[in-house]
C-alpha positions as semicolon CSV with decimal commas, in nm:
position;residue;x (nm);y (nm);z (nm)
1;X;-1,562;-0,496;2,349
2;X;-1,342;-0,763;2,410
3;X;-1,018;-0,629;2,237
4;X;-1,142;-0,299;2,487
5;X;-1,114;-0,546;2,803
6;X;-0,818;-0,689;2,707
7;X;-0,663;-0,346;2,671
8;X;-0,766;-0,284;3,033
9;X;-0,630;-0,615;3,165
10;X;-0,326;-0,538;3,019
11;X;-0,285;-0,178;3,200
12;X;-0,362;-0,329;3,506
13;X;-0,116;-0,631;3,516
14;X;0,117;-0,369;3,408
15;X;0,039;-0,088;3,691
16;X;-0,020;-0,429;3,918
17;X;0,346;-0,569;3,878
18;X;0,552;-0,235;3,846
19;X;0,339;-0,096;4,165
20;X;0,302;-0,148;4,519
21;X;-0,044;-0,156;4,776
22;X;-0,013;0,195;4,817
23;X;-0,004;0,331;4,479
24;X;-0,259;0,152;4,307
25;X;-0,637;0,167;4,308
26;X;-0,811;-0,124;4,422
27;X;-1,054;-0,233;4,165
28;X;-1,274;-0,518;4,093
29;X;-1,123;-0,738;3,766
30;X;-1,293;-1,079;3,809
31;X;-1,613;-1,216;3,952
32;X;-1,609;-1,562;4,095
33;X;-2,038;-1,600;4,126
34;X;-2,101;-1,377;4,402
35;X;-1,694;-1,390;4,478
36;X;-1,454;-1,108;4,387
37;X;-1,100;-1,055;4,279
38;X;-0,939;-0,737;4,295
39;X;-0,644;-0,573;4,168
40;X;-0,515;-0,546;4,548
41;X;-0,543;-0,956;4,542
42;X;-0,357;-1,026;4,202
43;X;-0,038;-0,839;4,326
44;X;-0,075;-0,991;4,682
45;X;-0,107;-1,314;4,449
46;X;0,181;-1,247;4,264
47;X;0,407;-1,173;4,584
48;X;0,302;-1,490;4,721
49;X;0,346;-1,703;4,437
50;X;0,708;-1,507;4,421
51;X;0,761;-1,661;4,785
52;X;0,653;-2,007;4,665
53;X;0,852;-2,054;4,332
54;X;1,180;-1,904;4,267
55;X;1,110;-1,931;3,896
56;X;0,779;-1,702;3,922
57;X;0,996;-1,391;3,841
58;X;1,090;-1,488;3,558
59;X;0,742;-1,497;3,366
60;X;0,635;-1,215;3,135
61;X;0,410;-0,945;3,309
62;X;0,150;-1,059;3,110
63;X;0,189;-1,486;3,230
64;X;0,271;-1,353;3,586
65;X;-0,053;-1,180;3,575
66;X;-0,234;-1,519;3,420
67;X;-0,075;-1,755;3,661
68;X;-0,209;-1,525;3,956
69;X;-0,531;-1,495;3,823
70;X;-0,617;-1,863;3,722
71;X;-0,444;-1,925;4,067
72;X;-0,751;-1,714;4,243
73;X;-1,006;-1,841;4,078
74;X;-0,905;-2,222;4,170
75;X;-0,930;-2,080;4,492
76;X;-1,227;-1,883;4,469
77;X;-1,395;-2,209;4,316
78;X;-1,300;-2,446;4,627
79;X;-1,405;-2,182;4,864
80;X;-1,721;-2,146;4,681
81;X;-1,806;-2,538;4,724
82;X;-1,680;-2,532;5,060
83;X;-1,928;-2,298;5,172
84;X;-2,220;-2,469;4,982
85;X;-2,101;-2,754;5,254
86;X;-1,992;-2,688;5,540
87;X;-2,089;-2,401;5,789
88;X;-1,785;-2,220;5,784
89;X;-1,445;-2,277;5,639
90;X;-1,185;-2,314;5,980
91;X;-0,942;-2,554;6,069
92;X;-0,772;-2,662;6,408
93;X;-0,533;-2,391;6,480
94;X;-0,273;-2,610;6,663
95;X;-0,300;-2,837;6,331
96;X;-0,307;-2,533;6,062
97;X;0,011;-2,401;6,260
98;X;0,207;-2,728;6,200
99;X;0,096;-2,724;5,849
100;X;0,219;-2,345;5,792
101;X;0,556;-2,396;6,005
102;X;0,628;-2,741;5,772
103;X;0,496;-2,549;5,412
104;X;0,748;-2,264;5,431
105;X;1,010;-2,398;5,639
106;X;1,236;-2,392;5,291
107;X;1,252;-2,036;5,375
108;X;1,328;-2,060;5,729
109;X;1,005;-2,018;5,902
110;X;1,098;-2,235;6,234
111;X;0,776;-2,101;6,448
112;X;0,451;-1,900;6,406
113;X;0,633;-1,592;6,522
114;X;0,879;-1,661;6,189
115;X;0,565;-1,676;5,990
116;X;0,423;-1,396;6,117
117;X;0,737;-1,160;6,126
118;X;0,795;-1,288;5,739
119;X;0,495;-1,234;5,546
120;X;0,399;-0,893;5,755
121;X;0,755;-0,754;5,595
122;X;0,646;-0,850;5,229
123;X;0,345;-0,631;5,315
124;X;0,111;-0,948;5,297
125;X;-0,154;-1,025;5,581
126;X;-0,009;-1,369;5,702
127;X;-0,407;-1,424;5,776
128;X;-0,469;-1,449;5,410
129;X;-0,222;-1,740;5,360
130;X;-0,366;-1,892;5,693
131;X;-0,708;-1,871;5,445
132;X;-0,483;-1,986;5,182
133;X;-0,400;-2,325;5,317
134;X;-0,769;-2,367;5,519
135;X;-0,922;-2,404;5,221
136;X;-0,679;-2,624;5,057
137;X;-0,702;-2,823;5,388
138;X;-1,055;-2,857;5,398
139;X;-1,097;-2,928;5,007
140;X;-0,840;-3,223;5,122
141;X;-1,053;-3,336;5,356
142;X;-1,383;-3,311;5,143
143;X;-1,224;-3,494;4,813
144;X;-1,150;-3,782;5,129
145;X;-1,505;-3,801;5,285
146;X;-1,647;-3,802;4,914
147;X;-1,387;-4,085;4,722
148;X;-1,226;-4,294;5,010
149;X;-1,462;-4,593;4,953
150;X;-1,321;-4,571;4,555
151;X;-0,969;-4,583;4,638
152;X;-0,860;-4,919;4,511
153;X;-0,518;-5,082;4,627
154;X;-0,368;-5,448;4,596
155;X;-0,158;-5,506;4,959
156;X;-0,080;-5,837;4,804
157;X;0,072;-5,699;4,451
158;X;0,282;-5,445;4,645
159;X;0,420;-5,659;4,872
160;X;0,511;-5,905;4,604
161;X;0,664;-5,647;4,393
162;X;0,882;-5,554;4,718
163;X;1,024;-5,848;4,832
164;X;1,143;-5,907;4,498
165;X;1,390;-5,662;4,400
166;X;1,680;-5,605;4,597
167;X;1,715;-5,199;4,523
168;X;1,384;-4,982;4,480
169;X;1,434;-4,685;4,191
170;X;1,269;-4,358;4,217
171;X;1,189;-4,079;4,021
172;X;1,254;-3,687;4,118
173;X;0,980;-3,585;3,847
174;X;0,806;-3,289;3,740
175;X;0,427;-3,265;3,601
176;X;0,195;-3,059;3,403
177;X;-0,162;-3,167;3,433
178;X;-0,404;-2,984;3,154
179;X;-0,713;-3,028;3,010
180;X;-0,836;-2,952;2,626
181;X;-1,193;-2,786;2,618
182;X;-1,458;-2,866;2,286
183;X;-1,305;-2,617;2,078
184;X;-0,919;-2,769;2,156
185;X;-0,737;-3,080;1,992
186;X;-0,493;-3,228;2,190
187;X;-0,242;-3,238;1,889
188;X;-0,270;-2,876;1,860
189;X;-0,249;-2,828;2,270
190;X;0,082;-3,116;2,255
191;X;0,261;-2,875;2,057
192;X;0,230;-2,592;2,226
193;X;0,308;-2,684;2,578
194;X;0,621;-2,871;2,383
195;X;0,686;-2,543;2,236
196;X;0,648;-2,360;2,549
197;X;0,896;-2,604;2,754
198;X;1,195;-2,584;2,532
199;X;1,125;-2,209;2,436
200;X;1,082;-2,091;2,872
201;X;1,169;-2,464;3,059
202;X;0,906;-2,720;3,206
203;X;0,880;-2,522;3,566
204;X;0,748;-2,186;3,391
205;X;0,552;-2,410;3,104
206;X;0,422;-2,586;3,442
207;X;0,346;-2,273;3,634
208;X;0,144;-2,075;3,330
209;X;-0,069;-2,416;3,197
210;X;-0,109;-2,669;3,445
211;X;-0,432;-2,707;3,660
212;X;-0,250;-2,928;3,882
213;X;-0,179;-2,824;4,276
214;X;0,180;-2,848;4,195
215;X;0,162;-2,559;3,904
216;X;0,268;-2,299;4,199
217;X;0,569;-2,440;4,252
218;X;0,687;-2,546;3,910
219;X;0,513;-2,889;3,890
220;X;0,760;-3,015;4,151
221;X;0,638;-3,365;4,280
222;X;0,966;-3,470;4,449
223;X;1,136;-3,810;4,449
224;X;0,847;-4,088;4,361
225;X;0,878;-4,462;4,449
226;X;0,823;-4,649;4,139
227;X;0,660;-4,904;4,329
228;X;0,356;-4,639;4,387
229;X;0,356;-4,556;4,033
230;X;0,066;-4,729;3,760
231;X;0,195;-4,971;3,499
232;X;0,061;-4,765;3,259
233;X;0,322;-4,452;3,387
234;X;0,597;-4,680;3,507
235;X;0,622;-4,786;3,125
236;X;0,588;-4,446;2,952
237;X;0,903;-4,326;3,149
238;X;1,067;-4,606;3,207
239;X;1,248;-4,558;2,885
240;X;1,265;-4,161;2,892
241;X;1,614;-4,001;3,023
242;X;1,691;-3,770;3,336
243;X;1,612;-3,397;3,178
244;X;1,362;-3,538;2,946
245;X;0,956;-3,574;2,973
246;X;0,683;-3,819;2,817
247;X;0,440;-3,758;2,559
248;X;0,097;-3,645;2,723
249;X;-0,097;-3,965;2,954
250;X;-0,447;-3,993;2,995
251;X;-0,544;-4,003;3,329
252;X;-0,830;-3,890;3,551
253;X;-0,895;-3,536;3,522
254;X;-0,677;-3,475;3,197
255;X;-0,361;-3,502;3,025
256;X;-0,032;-3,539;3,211
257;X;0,303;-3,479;3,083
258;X;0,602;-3,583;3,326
259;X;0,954;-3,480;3,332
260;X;1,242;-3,711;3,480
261;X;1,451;-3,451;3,677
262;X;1,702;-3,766;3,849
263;X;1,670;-4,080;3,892
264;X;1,832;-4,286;4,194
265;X;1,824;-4,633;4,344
266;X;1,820;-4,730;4,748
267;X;1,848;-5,035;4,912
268;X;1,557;-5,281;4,995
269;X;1,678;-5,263;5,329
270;X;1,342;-5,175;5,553
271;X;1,035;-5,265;5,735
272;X;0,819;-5,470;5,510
273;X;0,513;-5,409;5,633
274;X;0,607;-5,004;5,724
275;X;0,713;-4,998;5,372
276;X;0,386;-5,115;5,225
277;X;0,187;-4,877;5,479
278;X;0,391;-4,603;5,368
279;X;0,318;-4,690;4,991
280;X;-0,055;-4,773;5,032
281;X;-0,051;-4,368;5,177
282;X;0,108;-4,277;4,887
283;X;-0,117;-4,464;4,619
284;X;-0,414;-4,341;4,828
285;X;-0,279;-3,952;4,744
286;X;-0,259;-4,030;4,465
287;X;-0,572;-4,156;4,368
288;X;-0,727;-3,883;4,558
289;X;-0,540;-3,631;4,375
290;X;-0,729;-3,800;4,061
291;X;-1,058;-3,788;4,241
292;X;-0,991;-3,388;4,314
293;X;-0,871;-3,272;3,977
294;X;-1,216;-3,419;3,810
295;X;-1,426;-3,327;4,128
296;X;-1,290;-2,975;4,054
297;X;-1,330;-2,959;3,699
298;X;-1,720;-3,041;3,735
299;X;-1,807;-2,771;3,991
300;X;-1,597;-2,517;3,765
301;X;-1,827;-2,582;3,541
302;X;-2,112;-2,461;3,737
303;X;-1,961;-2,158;3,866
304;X;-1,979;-1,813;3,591
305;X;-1,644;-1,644;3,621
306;X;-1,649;-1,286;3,445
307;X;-1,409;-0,990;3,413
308;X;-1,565;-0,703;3,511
């Protein structure tokens, strides 16, 4: 039976890929609880996550098809515990538009009418990426409300640590957050995400294994302050070079592998106490980060996922 549903999954990420709305059958493939994915949303998925990642099109059918999938049901799974919460899942509009305009403006969206106009000619309802981000939004919000009293930052160690250097480094690093289940070693999982990386690059290794928010767009996390990094990360790559990545770190939620992509040093020429508001935002992200990886992996655990 299984070997019999793989064999389907494996004619429908074909058909899915090679086809467009039109020509393909829409058909139930996963059930989220009382949630469903369908064939229709794995290749609006996969056009999406095209848009996102310039380095989606060059998966395999059959990790294209994964990475859409496990994309969906992280979705599926906030939206799920969103509704247990709140009565409906809606965000300001004037707010969700600035959010939109400000995701995608890489690819030239200046104005709703861009955003609109764009996604209508890749044959996707711009009303499901409005979804798209809502729920991301309002997960955002929830993690907040739930773990804002266990955010813990030192003002005092932060503004020491400024006012005594004279340049600030940072870090243009890439990440790939994963978790081991009972039946996994980590040893066994280290190799083959090290395999995977030099074999197809960190960005697709990223985009096929990591359960972090970055995995849709290659693990990017942009250029990070080392002032807002832990001791514990600022000495596992303080050592590695530009191009290379760390062993896996324990952190909250799972493993995490980084990858140093540059490396650059400004001046210490700035507001002190706008600099260490601007750093206490970015600890608190990414502390909350921590809080939403674990908060996520628990109430995955409660949800039954099947392929139908």
């Amino acid at each position: 039976m299984k070997k019999f549903k793989k064999i389907i999954l494996i004619f429908f990420y074909s058909l899915i890929i090679t086809s467009s709305d039109a020509e393909i059958e829409n058909k139930i493939l996963f059930k989220v609880d009382n949630e469903i994915i369908t064939s229709i949303d794995i290749l609006t998925e996969l056009k999406y996550l095209e848009v996102i990642n310039r380095d989606f099109n060059k998966l395999s059918q059959k990790k294209a098809f994964e990475v859409a999938k496990n994309s969906l049901i992280r979705e599926k799974v906030k939206e799920i515990e969103l509704k247990n919460i709140f009565k409906e899942i809606t965000v300001e509009e004037q707010f969700l538009n600035n959010v939109l305009i400000d995701n995608f403006k890489s690819i030239r969206i200046k104005n709703m009418n861009d955003f609109e106009k764009y996604f209508t000619s890749l044959d996707i309802n711009p009303d499901l990426i409005k979804k798209k981000i809502s729920i991301e939004l309002m997960w955002n919000q929830l993690i907040f409300s739930k773990f804002k009293q266990n955010v813990k930052i030192d003002k005092e160690i932060i503004k020491n640590e400024l006012l005594t250097k004279d340049k600030q480094k940072e870090y243009l690093l890439s990440e790939i957050l994963f978790t081991i289940n009972e039946e996994e070693k980590l040893v066994k999982k280290t190799i083959l995400l090290e395999k995977e990386i030099n074999e197809k690059g960190f960005s697709q290794t990223a985009l096929t294994y990591s359960v972090s928010n970055t995995a849709s767009k290659g693990g990017n996390l942009g250029w990070v302050k080392e002032t807002i990094m832990s001791s514990k990360i600022k000495k596992m790559i303080e050592n590695i070079r530009i191009g290379h990545y760390t062993k896996p770190i324990v952190v909250p939620g799972g493993f995490l592998i980084l990858k140093i992509e540059d490396t650059r040093e400004i001046e210490s020429d700035f507001d002190l106490n706008s600099e260490i508001d601007k750093i206490v935002k970015e600890k608190t992200n990414e502390q909350l980060n921590q809080f939403s990886n674990i908060y996520f992996n628990k109430t995955k655990k409660n949800i039954i996922i099947n392929e139908l």
